[in-house]
C-alpha positions as CSV (number, residue, x, y, z in Angstrom):
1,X,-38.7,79.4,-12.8
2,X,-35.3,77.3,-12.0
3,X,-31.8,78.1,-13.4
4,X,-32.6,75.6,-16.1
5,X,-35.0,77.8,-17.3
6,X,-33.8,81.3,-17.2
7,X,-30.1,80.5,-17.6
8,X,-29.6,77.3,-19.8
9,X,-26.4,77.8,-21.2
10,X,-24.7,78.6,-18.2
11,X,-26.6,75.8,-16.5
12,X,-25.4,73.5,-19.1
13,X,-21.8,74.2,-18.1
14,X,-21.9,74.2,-14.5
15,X,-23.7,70.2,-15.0
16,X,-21.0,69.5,-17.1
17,X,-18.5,70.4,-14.6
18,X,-19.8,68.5,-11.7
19,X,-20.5,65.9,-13.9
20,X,-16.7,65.1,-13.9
21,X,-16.6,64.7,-10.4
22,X,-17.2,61.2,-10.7
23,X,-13.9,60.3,-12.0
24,X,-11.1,59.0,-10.5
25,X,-9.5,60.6,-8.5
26,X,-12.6,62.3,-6.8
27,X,-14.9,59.0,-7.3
28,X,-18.2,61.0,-6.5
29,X,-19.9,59.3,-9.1
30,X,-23.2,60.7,-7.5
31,X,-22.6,64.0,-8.3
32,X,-22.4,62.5,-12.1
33,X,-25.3,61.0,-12.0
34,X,-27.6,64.3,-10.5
35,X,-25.5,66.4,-12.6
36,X,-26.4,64.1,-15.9
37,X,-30.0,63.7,-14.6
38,X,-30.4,67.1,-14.5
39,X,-28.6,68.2,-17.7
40,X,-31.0,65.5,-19.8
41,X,-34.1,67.4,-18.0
42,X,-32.0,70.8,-19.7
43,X,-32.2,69.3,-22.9
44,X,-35.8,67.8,-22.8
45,X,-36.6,71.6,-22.1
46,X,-34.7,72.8,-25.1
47,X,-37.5,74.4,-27.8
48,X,-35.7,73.3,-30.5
49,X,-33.0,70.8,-31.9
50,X,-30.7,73.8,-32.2
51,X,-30.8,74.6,-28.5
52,X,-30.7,71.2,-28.0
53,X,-27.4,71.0,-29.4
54,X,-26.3,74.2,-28.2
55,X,-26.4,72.4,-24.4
56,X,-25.3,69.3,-25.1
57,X,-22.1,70.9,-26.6
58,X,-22.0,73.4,-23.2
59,X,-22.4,70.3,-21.2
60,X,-19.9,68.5,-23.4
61,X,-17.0,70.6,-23.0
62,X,-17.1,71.4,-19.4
63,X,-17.0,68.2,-18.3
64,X,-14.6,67.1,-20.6
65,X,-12.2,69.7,-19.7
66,X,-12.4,69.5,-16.4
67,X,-12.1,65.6,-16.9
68,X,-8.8,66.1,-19.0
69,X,-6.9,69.0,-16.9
70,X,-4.1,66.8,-16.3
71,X,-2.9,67.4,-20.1
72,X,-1.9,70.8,-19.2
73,X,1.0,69.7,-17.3
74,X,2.6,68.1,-20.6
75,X,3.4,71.4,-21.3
76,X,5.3,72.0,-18.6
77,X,7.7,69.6,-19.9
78,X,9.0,70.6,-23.2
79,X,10.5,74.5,-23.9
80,X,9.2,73.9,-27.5
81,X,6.2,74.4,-26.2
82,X,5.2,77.8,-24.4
83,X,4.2,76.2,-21.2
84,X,1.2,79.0,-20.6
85,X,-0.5,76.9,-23.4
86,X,-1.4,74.1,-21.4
87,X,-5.1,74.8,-20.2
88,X,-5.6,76.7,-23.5
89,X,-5.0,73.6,-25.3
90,X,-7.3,71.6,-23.1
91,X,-10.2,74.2,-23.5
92,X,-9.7,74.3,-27.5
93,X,-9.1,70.3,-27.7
94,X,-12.9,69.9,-25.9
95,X,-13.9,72.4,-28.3
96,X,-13.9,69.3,-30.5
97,X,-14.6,66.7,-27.9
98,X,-17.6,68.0,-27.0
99,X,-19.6,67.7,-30.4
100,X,-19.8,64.0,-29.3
101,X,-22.1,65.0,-26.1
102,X,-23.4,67.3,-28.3
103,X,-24.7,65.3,-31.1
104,X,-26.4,62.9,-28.1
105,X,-28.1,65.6,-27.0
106,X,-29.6,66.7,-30.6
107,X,-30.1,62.5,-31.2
108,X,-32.2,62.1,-27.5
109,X,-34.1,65.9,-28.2
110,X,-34.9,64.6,-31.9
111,X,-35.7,60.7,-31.5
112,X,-36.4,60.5,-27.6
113,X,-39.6,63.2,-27.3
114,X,-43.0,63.1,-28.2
115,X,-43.0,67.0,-28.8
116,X,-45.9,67.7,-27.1
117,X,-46.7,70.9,-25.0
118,X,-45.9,70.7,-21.3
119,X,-44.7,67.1,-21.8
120,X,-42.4,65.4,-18.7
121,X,-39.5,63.4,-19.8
122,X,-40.5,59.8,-20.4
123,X,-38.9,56.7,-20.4
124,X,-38.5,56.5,-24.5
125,X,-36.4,60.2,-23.8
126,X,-34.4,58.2,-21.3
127,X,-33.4,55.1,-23.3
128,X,-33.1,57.3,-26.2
129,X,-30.5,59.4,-24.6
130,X,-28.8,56.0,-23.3
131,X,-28.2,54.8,-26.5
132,X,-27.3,58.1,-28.3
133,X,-24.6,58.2,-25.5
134,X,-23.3,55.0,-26.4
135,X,-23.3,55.5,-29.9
136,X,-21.2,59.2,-29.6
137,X,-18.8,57.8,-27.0
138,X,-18.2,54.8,-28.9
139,X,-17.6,57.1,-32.2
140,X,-15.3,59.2,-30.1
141,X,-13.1,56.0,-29.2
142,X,-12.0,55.7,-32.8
143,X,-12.8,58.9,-35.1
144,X,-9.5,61.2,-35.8
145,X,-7.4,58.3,-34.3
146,X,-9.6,58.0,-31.3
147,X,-10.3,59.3,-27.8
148,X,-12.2,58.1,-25.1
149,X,-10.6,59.6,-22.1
150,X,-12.4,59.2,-20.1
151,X,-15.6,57.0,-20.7
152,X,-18.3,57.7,-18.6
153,X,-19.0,53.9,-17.2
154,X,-15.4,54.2,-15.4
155,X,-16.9,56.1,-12.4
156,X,-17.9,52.6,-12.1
157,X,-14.8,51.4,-11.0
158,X,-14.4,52.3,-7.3
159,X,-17.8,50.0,-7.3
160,X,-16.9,47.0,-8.8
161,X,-19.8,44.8,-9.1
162,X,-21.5,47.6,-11.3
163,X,-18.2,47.8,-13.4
164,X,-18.3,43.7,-14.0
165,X,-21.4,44.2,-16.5
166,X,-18.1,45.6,-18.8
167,X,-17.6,41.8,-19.3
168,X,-20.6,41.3,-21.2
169,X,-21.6,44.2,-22.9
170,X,-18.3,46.4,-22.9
171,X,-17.7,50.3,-21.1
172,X,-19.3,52.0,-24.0
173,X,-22.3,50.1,-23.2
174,X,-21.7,50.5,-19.4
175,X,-21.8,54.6,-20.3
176,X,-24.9,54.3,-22.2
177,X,-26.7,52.3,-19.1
178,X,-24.9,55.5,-16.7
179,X,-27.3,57.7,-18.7
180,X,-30.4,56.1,-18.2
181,X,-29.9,55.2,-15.0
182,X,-29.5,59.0,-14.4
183,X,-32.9,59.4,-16.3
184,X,-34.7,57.1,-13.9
185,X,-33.4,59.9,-11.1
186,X,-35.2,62.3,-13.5
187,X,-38.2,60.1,-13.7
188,X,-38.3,60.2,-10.2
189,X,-38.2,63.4,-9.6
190,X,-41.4,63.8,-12.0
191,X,-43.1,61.1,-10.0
192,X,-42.7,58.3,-12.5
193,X,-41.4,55.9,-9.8
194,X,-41.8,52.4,-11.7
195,X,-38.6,52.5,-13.3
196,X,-36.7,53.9,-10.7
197,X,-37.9,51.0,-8.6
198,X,-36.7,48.9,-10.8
199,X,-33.2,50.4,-11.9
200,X,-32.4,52.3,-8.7
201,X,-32.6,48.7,-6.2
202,X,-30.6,46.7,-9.3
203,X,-27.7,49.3,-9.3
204,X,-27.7,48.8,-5.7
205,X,-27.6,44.9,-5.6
206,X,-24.6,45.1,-8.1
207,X,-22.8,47.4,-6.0
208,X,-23.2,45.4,-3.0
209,X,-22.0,42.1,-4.5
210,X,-18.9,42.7,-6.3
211,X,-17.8,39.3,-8.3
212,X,-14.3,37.7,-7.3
213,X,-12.1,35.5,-9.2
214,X,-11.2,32.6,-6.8
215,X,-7.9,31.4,-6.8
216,X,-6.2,28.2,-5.4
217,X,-3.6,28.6,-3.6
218,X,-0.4,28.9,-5.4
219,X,3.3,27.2,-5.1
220,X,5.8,28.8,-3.9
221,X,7.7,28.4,-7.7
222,X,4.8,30.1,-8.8
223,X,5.8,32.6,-11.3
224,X,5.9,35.8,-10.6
225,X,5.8,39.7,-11.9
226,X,7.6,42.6,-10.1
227,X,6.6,45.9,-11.6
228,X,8.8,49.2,-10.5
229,X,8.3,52.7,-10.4
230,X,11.5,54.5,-10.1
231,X,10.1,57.9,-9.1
232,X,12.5,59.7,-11.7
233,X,9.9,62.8,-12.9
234,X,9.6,63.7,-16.8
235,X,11.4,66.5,-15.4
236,X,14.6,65.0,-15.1
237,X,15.0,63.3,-18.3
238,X,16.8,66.7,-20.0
239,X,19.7,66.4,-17.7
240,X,23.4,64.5,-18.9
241,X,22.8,62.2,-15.7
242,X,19.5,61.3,-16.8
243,X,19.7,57.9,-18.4
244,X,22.3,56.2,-15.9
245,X,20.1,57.5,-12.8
246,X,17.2,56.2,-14.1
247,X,18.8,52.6,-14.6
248,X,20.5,52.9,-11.2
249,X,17.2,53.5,-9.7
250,X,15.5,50.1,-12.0
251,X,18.2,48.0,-10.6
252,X,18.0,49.0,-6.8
253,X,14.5,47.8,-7.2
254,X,14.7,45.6,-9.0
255,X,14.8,42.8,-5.8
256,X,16.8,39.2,-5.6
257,X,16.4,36.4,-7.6
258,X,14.5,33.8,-5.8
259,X,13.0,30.0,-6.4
260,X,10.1,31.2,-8.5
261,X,10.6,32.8,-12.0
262,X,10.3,36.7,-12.1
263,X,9.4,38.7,-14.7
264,X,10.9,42.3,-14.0
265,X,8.7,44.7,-15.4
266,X,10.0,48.6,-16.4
267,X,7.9,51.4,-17.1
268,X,7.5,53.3,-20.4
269,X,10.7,54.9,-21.6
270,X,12.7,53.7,-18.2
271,X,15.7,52.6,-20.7
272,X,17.4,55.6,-22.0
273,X,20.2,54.1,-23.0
274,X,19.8,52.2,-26.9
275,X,20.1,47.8,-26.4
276,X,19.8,46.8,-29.8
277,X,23.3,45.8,-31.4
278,X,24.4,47.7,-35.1
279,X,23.4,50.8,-34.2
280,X,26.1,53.5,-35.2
281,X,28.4,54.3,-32.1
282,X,27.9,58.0,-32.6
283,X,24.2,57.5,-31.2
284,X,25.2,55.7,-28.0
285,X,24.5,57.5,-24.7
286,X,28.1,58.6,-23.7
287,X,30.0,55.3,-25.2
288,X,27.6,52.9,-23.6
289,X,27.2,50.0,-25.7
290,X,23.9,48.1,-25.8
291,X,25.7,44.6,-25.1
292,X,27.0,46.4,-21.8
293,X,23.6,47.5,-20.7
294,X,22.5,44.3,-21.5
295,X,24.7,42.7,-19.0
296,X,24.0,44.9,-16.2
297,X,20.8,44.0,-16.8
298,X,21.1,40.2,-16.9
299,X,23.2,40.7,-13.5
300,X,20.0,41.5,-12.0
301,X,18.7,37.8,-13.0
302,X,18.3,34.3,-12.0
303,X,18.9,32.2,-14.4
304,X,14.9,31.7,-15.3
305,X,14.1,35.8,-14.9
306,X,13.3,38.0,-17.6
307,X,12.9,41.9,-17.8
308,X,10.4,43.6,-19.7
309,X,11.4,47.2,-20.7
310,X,10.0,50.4,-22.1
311,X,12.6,52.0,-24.3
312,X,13.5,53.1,-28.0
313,X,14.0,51.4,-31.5
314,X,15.6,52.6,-34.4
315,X,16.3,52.0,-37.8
316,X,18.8,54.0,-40.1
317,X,19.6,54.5,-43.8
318,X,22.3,52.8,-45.7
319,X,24.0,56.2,-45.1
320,X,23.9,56.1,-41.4
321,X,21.0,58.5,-40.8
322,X,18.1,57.5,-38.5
323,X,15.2,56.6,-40.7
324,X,12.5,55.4,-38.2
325,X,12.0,55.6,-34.2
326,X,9.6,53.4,-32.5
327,X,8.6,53.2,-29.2
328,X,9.0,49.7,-27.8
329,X,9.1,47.1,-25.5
330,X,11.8,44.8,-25.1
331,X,12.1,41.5,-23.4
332,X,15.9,40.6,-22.0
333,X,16.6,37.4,-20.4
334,X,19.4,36.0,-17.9
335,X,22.1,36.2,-20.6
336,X,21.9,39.6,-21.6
337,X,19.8,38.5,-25.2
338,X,16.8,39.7,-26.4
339,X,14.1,38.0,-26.4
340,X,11.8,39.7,-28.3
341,X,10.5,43.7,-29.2
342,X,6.7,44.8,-29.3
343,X,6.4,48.4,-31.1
344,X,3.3,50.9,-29.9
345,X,1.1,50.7,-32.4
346,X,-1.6,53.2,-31.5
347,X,0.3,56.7,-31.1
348,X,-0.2,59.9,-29.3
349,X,-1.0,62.5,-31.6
350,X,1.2,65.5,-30.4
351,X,3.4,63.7,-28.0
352,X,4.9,60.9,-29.9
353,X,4.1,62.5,-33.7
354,X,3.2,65.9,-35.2
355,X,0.2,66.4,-37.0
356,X,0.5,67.8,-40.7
357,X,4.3,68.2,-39.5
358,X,5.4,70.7,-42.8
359,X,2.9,73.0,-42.0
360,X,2.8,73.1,-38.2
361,X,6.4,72.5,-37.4
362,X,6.8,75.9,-39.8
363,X,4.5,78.2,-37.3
364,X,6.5,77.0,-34.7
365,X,4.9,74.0,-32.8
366,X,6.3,70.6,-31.9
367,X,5.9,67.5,-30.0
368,X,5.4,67.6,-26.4
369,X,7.7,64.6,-26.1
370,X,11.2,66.4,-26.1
371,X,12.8,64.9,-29.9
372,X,13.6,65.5,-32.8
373,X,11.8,62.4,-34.9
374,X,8.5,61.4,-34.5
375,X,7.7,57.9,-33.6
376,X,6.2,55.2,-36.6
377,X,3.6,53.1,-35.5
378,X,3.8,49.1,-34.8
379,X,1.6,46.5,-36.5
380,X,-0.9,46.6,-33.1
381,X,-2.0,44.4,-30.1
382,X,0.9,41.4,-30.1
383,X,1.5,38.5,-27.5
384,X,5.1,37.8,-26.9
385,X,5.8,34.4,-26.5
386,X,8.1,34.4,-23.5
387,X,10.2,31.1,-21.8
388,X,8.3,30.3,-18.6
389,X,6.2,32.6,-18.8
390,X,3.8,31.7,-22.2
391,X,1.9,34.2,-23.9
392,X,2.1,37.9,-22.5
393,X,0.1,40.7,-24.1
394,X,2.0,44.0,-25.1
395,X,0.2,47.9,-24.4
396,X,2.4,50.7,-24.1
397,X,1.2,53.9,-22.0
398,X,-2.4,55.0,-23.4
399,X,-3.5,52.2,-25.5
400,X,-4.9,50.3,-22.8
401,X,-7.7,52.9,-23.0
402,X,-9.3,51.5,-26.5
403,X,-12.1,49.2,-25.5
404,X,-11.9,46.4,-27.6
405,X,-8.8,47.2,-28.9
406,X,-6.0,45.5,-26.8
407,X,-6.0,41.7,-27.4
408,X,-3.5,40.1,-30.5
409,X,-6.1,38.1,-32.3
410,X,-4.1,35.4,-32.9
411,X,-3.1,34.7,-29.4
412,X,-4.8,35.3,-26.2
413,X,-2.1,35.9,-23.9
414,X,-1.9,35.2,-20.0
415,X,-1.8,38.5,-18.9
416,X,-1.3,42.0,-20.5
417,X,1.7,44.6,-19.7
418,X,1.4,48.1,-20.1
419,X,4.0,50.5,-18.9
420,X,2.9,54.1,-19.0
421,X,4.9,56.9,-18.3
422,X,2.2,58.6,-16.0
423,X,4.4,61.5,-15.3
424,X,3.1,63.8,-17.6
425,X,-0.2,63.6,-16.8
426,X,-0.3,65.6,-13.4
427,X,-2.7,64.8,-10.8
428,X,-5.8,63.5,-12.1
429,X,-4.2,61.4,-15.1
430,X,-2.6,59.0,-13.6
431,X,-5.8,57.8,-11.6
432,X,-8.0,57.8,-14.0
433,X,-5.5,56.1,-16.4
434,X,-5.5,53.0,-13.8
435,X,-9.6,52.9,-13.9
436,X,-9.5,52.4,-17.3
437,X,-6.7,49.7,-17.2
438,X,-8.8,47.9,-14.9
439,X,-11.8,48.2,-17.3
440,X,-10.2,46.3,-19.5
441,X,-8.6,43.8,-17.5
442,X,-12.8,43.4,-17.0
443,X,-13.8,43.3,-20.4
444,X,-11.3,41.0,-21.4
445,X,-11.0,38.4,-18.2
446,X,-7.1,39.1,-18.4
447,X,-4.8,40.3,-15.0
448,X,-2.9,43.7,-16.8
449,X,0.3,44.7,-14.9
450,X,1.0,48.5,-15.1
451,X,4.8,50.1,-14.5
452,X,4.9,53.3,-14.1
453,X,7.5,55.9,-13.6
454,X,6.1,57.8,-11.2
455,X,2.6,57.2,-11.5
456,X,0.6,54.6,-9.9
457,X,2.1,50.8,-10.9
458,X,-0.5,48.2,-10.2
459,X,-0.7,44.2,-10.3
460,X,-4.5,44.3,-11.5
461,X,-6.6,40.5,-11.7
462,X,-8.9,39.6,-14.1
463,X,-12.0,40.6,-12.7
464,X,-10.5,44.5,-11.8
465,X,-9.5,44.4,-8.3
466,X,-6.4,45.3,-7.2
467,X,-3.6,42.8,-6.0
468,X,-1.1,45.4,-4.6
469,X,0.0,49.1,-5.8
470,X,2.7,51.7,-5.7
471,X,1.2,54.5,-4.8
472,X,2.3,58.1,-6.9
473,X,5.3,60.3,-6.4
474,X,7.2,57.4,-4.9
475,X,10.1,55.1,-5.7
476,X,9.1,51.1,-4.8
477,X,8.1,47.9,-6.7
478,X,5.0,45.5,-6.5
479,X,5.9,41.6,-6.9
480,X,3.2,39.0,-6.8
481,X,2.5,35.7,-8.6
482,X,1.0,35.9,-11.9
483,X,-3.3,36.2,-11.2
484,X,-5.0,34.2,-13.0
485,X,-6.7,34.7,-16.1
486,X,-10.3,34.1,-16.6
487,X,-12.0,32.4,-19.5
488,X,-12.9,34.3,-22.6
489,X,-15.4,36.6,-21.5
490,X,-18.6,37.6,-23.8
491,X,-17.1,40.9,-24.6
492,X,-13.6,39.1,-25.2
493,X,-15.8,36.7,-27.5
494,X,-17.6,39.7,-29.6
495,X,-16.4,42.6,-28.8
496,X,-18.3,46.4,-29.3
497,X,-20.8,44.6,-31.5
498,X,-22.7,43.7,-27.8
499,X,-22.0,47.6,-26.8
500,X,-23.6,48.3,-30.4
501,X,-26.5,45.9,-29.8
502,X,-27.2,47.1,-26.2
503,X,-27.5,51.1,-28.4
504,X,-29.5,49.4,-30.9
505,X,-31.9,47.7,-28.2
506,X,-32.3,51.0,-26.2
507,X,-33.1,53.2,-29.4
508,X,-35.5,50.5,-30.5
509,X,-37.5,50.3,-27.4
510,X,-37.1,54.1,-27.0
511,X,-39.4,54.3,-30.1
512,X,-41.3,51.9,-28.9
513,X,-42.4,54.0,-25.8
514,X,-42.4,57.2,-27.3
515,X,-45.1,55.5,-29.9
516,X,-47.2,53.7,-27.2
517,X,-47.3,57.0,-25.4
518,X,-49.2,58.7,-28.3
């Protein structure tokens, strides 16, 4: 008799554990695989659907707290906020995550077996668990808000030919695949070798032969992006000298204006001083008005640069009181104008708003983001039209991760930018924030160009490699001519309707085998 037999529950959780040991930054995406092979052989063991569910939700919230231990640090960064809270919160937040793992486990236990007495785990149990992972993953990228952090086809990544099938069928899809090729190891093991030998070989062909987007050699007048990282820590940002340090460190390097266009790219929340004009003076940082700032700026141009910049919006009352805040992008050119805003649309629950605010903010809890206001939401994905530059797609920090989700319908853009500030997300955040990023430069066949504060920046090409980084914990800048984009891929085209008919074909042919085994 195995552990999986005499001690399930705890078996459950050390699977789910070691299961998360494929993501970034650990990359031992075997281990996920054994660990998810194994814990589907747990649950085609379970005698019924209740102890079925029972290990998928074990499973479920291991691995995704272990996945997500970089949100504890966010509450190192706010006094509102007892800071010995931080890997409580995790645990109790994966209380909930983990009824997604847990419902594929009762969907797979339920649909997937034939139910029959001493019965191995066949290939209908496999696809079945394949698509209900699809399906749950997918429903945890949108229900209560939405979060998928972190899918399970981004252990993918380090291996990018296997990550390029995200172009036609999407990540969710890419997870549901990651789950039966882990039940083909478990076929294996009970000497059903046919499927492996077909799945095992074609994992390792893609592997081998990662696609690459050719590009022609470019003109020196090319244009070009420069993304910095400062290396100012979260911590900083309470301190008077905050807001001038940080722009003293964007303009050091910031680099010279050269023949070729620049677009100067600066992470999430680097401009701490306000830059819109009619605000009241009161609310200026020390005096400093926003047509000053904007100069400085603009003395860091050429006259066909731009700088694209994380920083604040707000609106008042006819009273002077500030009615909204909005967390925003702005685009300044040579003269010191704006040249357009994009607001986030897709906010963080608990950092950039308080949920149910009258009754929490009354038993004492707030925002991790140190404020008083919490941020109003902008109308979503938008392309800003920019002079020399055409179309450029706007993310701010985490809604890069929403598959299908990050694209203005209205306007393909030439690449995407998404500043982050990766600070609070400790030490396995930031990593696995980047392998989702590149995802969707994948799905989408669009470069997306990350500034970071202190995180990792990255110039990322349309099919997911890497054209140059800033590695974390340290101050530099990344400059490279635009990639180039790729056409419109399938998932681009149709969206999570392929990852939904990639579930649909997996539960249908699950049936299928689980009949013709009768």
């Amino acid at each position: 008799m195995t552990l999986l037999d005499r001690h399930p529950r705890l078996a459950a959780l050390l699977l789910g554990a070691v299961a998360a040991c494929g993501y970034a930054p650990l990359d031992l995406w075997p281990l996920t695989l054994a660990a998810f092979a194994a814990w589907l052989a747990l649950v085609h063991r379970a005698p019924t659907v209740r102890a079925a569910l029972g290990r998928g939700w074990l499973f479920g919230w291991a691995h995704l707290s272990i996945a997500n231990n970089w949100i504890a640090k966010a509450f190192t960064l706010q006094d509102a906020m007892p800071h010995w809270l931080g890997l409580p919160a995790v645990a109790l937040l994966c209380l909930y995550l983990a009824i997604f793992p847990m419902m594929a486990a009762g969907l797979a236990w339920r649909w997937g077996k034939r139910h029959v007495a001493g019965e191995a785990p066949g290939l209908g149990f496999v696809l079945m668990s394949g698509a209900a992972w699809l399906l749950t993953e997918w429903l945890r990228g949108w229900a209560l808000t939405g979060y998928p952090w972190p899918p399970l086809g981004s252990i993918w990544v380090p291996l990018l030919g296997v990550a390029q099938l995200a172009a036609w069928i999407g990540t969710y899809a890419l997870s549901g695949l990651t789950v039966v090729l882990a039940g083909a190891l478990l076929l294996l093991v009970h000497g059903r070798w046919r499927t492996s030998a077909v799945a095992l070989p074609l994992v390792a062909l893609f592997a081998l032969t990662p696609a690459r987007i050719s590009q022609a050699p470019m003109p020196d007048a090319a244009p070009r992006v420069r993304a910095v990282q400062p290396d100012l820590p979260e911590e900083e940002r309470p301190t008077d000298a905050y807001a001038e340090n940080n722009l003293r460190a964007l303009e050091r390097l910031s680099g010279r204006p050269g023949p070729a266009p620049r677009l100067i790219l600066w992470p999430e929340g680097a401009l701490r001083y306000l830059i819109e004009d009619g605000y009241p003076t009161a609310y200026y940082w020390r005096q400093e008005s926003p047509a000053r700032v904007r100069a400085r700026i603009a003395r860091l141009l050429g006259p066909r640069d731009l700088v694209l910049t994380g920083g604040t919006a707000v609106q008042f009352t006819p009273a002077g009181e500030i009615s909204t805040v909005t967390n925003s992008i702005f685009a300044i050119d040579a003269r010191g104008r704006l040249r357009g805003r994009y607001d986030k649309a897709h906010l963080v629950p608990w950092g950039e708003y308080l949920p149910w605010r009258p009754l929490l903010s009354q038993i004492g809890f707030a925002r991790l983001v140190p404020g008083s206001y919490d941020f109003a939401p902008g109308p979503g994905p938008r392309s800003l039209k920019l002079p020399g530059f055409g179309p450029v797609g706007m993310l701010i920090c985490y809604e890069v991760i929403f598959s299908g989700q990050i694209v203005d319908p209205a306007r393909r853009p030439r690449f995407i930018f998404n500043p982050s500030n990766d600070s609070w997300y400790g030490a396995w955040g930031p990593a696995q924030h980047l392998a989702m990023a590149r995802l969707r430069a994948i799905e989408e066949g669009l470069p997306i160009v990350r500034a970071t504060p202190t995180g990792i920046s990255a110039i990322i090409a349309a099919d997911g490699h890497l054209v140059g980084t800033v590695p974390p914990q340290r101050g530099g800048a990344v400059e490279a001519v635009i990639p180039p984009a790729a056409a419109p891929t399938p998932f681009a085209r149709f969206g999570n309707w392929l990852a939904l008919i990639v579930g649909a074909v997996l539960a249908a042919s699950a049936v299928a085998f689980r009949r013709w085994g009768r």
